[in-house]
N, C-alpha and C positions, 0 to 999 in steps of 0.2 A: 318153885313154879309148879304150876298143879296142872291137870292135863287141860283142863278148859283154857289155860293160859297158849299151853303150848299148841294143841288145836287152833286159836284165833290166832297165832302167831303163824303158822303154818298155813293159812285160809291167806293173811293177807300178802304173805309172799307170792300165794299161786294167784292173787289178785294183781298184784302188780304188771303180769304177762299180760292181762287182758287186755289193753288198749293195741300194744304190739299186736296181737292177734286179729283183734279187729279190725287195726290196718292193712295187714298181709289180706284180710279177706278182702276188703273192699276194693284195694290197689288191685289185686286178683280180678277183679268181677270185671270192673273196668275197663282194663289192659284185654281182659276178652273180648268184649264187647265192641272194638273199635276194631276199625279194619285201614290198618296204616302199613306204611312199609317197616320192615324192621327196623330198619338204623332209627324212622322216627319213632318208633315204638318202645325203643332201647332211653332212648334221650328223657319221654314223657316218664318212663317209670325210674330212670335217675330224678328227674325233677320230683314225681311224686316221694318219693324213697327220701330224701334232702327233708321236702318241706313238713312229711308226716311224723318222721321221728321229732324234728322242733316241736309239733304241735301238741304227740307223746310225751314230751319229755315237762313244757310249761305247764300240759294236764297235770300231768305226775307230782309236779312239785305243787300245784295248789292245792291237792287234796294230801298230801303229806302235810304241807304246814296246817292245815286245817284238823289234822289227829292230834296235832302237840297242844 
């Protein structure tokens, strides 16, 4: 393996975080932005936190089968 190999190898594992990260950001923005009581506050970012990693995870795998 030669380093160009292992460089793009290394590129797309720090690529993998990025969806995860971009949800913590936006869930973040969000969750600020509204002015609820806690407990419903608490509740909306379990619900967000559930539906976002599904949506991370179907992302992830279409662009995975789509490298093979």
């Amino acid at each position: 393996m030669n380093v160009l190999q292992k460089n793009a190898k290394s590129t797309l594992m720090l690529l993998r975080f990025a969806p995860f990260v971009a949800l913590g950001t936006l869930m973040f923005s969000l969750n600020s932005m509204i002015e609820l009581p806690d407990l419903l506050r608490g509740y909306i970012t379990l619900l967000e936190v559930q539906a976002g990693l599904l949506v991370a995870y179907f992302v992830a795998r279409k662009y995975l089968r789509l490298g093979k």
